[in-house]
DSSP file (Angstrom, degrees, kcal/mol; ACC not computed):
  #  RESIDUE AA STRUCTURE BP1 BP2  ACC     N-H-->O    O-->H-N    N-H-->O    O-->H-N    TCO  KAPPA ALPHA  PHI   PSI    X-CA   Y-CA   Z-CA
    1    1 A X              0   0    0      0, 0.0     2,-0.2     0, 0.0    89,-0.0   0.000 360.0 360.0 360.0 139.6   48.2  140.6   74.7
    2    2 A X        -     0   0    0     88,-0.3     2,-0.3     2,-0.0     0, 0.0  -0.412 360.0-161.8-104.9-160.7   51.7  141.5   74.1
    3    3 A X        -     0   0    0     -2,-0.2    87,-0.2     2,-0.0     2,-0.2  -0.930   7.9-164.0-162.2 136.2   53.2  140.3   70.6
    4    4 A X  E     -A   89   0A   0     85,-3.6    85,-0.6    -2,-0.3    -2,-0.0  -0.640  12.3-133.7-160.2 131.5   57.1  140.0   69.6
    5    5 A X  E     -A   88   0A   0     -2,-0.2     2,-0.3    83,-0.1    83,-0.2   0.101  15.4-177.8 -71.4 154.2   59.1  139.7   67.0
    6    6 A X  E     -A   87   0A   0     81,-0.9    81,-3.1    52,-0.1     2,-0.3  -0.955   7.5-162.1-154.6 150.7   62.0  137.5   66.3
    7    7 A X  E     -A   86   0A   0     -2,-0.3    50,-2.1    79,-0.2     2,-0.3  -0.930  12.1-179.1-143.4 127.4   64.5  137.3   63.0
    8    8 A X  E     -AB  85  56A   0     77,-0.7    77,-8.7    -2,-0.3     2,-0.4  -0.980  14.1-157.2-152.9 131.0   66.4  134.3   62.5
    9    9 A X  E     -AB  84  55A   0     46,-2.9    46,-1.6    -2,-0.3     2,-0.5  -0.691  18.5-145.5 -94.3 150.7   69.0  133.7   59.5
   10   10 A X  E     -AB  83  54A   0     73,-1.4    73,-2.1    -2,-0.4     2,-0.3  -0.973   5.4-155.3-151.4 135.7   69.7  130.0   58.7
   11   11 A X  E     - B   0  53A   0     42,-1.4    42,-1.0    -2,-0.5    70,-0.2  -0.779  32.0 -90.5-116.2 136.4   72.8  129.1   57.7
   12   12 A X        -     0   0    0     68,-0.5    41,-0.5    -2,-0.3     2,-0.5   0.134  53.1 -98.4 -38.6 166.2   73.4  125.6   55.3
   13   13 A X        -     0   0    0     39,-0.2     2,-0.2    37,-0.1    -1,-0.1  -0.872  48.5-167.3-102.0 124.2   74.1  122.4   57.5
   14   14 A X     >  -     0   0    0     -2,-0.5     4,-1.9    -3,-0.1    38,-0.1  -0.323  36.8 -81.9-102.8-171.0   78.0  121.9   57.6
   15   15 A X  H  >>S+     0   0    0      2,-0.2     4,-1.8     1,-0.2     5,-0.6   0.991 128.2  45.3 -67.6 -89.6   80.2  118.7   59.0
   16   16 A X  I  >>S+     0   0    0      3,-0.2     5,-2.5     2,-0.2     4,-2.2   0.763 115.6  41.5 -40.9 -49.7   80.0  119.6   62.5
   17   17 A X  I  >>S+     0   0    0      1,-0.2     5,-2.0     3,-0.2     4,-0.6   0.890 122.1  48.1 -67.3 -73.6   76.1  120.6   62.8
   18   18 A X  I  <>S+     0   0    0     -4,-1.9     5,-1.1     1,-0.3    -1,-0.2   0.734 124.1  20.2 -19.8 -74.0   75.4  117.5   60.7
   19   19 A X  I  <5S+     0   0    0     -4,-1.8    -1,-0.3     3,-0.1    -3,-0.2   0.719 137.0  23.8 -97.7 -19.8   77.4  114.5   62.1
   20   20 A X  I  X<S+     0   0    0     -4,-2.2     4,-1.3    -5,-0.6     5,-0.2   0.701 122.2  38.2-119.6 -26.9   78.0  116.1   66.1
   21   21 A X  I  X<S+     0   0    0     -5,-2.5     4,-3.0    -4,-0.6    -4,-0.2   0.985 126.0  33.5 -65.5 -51.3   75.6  118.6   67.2
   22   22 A X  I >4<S+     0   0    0     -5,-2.0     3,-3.5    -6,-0.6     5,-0.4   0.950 118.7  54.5 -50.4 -61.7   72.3  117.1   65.6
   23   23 A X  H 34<S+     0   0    0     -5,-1.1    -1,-0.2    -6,-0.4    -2,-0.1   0.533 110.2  43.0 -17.1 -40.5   73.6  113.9   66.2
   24   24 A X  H >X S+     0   0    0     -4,-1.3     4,-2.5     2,-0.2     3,-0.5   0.822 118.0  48.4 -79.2 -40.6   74.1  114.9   70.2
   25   25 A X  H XX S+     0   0    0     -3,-3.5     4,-1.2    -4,-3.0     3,-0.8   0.929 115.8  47.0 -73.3 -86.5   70.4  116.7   70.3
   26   26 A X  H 3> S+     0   0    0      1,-0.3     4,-0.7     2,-0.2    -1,-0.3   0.268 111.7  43.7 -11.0 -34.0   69.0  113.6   68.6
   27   27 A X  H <> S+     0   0    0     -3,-0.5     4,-3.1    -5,-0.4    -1,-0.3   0.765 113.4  53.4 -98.6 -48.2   70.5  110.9   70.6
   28   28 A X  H <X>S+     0   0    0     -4,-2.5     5,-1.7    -3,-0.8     4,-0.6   0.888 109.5  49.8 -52.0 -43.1   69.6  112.9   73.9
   29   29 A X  H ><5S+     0   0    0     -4,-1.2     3,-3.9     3,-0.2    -2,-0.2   0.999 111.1  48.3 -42.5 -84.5   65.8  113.2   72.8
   30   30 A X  H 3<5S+     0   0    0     -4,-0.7    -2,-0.1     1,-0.4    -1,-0.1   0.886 116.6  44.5 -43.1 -39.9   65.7  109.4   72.0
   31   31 A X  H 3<5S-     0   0    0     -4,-3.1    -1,-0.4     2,-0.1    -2,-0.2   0.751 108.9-128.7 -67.0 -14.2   67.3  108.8   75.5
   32   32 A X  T <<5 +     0   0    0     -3,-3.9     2,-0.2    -4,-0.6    -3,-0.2   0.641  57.6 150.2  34.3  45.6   65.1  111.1   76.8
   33   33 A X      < -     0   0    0     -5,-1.7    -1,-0.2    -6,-0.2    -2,-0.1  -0.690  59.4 -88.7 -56.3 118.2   68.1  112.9   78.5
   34   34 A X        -     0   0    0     -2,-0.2     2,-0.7     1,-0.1    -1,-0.1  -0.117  48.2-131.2 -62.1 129.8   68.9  116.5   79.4
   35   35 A X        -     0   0    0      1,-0.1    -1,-0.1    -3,-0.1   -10,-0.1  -0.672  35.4-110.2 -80.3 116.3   70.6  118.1   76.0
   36   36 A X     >  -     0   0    0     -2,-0.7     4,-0.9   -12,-0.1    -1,-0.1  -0.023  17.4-105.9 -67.6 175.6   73.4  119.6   77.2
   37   37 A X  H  > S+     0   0    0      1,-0.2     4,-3.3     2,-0.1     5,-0.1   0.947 114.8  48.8 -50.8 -61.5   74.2  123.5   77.4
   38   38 A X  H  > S+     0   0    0      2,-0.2     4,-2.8     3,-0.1    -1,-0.2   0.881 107.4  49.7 -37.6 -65.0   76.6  123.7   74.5
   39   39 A X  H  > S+     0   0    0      1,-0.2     4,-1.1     2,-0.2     3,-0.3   0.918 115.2  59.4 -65.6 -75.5   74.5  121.6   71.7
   40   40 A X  H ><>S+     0   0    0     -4,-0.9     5,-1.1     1,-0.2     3,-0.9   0.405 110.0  34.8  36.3-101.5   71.6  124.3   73.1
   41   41 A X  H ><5S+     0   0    0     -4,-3.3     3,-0.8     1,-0.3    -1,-0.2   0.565 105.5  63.7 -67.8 -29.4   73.2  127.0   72.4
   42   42 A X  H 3<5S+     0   0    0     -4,-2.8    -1,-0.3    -3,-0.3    -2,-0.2   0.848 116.7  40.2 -53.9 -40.9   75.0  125.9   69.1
   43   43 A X  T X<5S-     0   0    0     -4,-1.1     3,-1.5    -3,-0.9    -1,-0.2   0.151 119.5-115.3-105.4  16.8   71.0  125.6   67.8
   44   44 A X  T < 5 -     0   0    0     -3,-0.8    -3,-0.2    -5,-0.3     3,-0.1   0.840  63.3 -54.3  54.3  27.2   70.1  128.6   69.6
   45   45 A X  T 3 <S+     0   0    0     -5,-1.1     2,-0.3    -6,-0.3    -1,-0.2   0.712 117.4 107.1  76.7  20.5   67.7  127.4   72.0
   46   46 A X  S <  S-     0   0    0     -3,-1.5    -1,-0.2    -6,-0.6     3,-0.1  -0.915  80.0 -89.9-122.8 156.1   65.6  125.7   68.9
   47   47 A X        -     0   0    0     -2,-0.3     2,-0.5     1,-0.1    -1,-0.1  -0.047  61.3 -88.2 -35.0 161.6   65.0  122.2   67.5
   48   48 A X        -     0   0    0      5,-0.1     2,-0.6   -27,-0.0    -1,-0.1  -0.702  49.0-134.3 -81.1 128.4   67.7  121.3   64.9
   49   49 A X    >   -     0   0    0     -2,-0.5     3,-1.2     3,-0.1    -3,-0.0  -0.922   4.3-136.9 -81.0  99.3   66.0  122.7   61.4
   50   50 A X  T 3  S+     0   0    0     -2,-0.6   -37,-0.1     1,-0.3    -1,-0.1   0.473 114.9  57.0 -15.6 -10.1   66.2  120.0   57.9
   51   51 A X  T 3  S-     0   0    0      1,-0.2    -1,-0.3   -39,-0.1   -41,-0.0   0.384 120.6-104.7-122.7  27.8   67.1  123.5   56.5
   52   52 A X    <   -     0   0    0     -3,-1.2    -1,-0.2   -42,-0.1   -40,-0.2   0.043  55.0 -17.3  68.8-175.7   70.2  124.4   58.8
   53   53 A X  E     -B   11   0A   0    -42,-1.0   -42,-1.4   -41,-0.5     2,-0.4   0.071  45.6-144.4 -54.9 155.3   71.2  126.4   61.6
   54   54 A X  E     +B   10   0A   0    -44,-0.2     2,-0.2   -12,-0.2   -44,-0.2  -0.789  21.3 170.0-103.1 155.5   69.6  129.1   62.9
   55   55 A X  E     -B    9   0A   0    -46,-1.6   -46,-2.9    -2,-0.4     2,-0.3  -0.907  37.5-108.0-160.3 144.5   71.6  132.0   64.3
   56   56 A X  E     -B    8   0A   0     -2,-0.2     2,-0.7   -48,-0.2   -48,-0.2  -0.529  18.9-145.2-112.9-175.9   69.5  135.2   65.2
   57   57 A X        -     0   0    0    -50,-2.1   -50,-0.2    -2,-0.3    20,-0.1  -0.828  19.3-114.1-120.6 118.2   69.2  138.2   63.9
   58   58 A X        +     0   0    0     -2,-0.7    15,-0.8    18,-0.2     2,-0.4  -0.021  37.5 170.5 -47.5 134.7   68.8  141.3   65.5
   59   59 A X  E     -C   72   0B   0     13,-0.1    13,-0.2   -54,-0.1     2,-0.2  -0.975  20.4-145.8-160.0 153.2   65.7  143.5   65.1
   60   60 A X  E     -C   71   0B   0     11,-4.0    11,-1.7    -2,-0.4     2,-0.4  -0.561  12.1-148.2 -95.9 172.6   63.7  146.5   66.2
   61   61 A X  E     +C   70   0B   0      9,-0.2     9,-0.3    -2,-0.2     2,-0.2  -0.992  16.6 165.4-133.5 156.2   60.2  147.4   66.6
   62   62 A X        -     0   0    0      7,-6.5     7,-0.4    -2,-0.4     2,-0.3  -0.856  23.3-137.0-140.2 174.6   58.2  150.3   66.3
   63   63 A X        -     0   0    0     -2,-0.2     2,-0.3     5,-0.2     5,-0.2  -0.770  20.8-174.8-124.4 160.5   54.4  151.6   66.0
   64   64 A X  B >   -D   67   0C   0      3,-2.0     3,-1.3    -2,-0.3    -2,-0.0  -0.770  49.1 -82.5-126.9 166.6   53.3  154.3   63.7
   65   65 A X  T 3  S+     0   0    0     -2,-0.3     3,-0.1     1,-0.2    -2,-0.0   0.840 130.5  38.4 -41.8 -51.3   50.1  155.8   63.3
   66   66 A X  T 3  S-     0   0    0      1,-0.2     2,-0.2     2,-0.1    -1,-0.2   0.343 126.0 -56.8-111.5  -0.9   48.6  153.0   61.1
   67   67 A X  B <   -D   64   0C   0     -3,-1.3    -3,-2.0     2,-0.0    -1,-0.2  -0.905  58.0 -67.6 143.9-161.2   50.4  149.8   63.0
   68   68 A X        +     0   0    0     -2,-0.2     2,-0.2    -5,-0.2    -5,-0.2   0.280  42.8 154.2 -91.0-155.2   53.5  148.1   64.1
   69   69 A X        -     0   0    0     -7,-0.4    -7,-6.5    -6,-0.1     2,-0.3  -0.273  30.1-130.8 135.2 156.4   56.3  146.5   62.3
   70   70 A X  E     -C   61   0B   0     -9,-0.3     2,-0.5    -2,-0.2    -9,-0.2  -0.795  14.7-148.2-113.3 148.9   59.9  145.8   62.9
   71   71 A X  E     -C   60   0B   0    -11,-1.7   -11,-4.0    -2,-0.3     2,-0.4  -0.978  10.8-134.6-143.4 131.2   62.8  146.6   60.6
   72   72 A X  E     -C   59   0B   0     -2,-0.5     2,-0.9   -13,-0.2   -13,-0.1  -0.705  14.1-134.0 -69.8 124.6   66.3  144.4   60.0
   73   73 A X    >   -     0   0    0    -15,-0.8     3,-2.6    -2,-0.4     2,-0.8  -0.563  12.4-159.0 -62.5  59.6   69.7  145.9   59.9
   74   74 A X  T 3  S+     0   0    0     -2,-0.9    -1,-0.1     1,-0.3    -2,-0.0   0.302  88.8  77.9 -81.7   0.1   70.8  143.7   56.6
   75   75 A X  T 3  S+     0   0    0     -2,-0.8    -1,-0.3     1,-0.1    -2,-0.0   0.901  94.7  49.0   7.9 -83.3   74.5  144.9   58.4
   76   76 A X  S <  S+     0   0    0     -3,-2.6     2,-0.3   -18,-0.1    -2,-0.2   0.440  73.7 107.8 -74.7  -7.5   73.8  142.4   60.7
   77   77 A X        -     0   0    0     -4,-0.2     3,-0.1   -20,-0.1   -20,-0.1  -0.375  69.8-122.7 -65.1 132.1   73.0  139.5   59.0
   78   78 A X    >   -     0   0    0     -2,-0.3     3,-0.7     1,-0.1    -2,-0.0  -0.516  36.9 -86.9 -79.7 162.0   76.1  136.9   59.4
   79   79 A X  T 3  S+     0   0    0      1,-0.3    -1,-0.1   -68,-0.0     3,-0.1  -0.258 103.1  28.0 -58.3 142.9   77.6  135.6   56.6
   80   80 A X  T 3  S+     0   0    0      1,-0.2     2,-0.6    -3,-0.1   -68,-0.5   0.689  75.3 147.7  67.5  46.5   76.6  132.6   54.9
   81   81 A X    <   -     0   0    0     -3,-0.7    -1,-0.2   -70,-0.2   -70,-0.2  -0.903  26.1-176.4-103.1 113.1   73.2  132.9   55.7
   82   82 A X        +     0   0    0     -2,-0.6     2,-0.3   -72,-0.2   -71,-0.2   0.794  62.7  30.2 -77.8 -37.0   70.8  131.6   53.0
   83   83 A X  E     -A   10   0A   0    -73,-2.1   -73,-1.4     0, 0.0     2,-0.4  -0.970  62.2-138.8-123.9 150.4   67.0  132.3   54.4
   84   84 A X  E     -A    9   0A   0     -2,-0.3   -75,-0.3   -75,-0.2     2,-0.2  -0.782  18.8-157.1 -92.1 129.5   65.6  134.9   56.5
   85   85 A X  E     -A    8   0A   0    -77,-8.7   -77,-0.7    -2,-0.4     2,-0.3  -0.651   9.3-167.4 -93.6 174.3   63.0  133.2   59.1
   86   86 A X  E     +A    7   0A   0     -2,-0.2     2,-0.6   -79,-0.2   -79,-0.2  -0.858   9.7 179.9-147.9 113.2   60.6  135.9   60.3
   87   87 A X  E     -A    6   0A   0    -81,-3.1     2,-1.0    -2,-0.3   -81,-0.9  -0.889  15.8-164.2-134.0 143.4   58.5  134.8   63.2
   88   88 A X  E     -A    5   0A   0     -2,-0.6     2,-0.6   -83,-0.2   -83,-0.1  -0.710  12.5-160.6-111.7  98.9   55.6  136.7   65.3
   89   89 A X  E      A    4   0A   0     -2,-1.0   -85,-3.6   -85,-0.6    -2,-0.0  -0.841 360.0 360.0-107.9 151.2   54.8  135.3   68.6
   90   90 A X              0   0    0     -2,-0.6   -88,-0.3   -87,-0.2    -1,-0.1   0.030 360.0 360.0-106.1 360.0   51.5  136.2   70.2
């Protein structure tokens, strides 16, 4: 079973992600409509978040003797990003 890590900053919900991106994701879901590329990509291939955008965040991994783990470059985190997600898919 392989495992991998993923780092995602989320950044407050401004004008545009508020009133035209969700909006566009949200109205295509009702319609049950293909969501076009753009809103996508603006959300980073994820549902629209109650806690703002996601944008990711780069990260490594490594093993050592005693387990695994991944380490952030806090470099790379973009500006005006308020929480760190951390997610481990199986």
């Amino acid at each position: 079973m392989s495992v991998s890590y993923n780092v995602y900053g989320i950044k407050p919900a401004d004008e545009r992600w508020l009133t035209f991106m969700r909006a566009r994701w949200n109205k295509c879901t009702e319609l049950d409509i293909k969501i076009p590329k753009e809103v996508i990509n603006f959300f980073e291939g994820k549902r629209p978040d109650k806690d703002g955008r996601h944008v990711k965040i780069p990260c490594i991994s490594y093993t050592i003797d005693y387990g695994d783990g991944f380490e952030v470059d806090l470099n790379k985190v973009p500006y005006n990003v308020e929480k760190i997600r951390f997610e481990v898919n199986y």
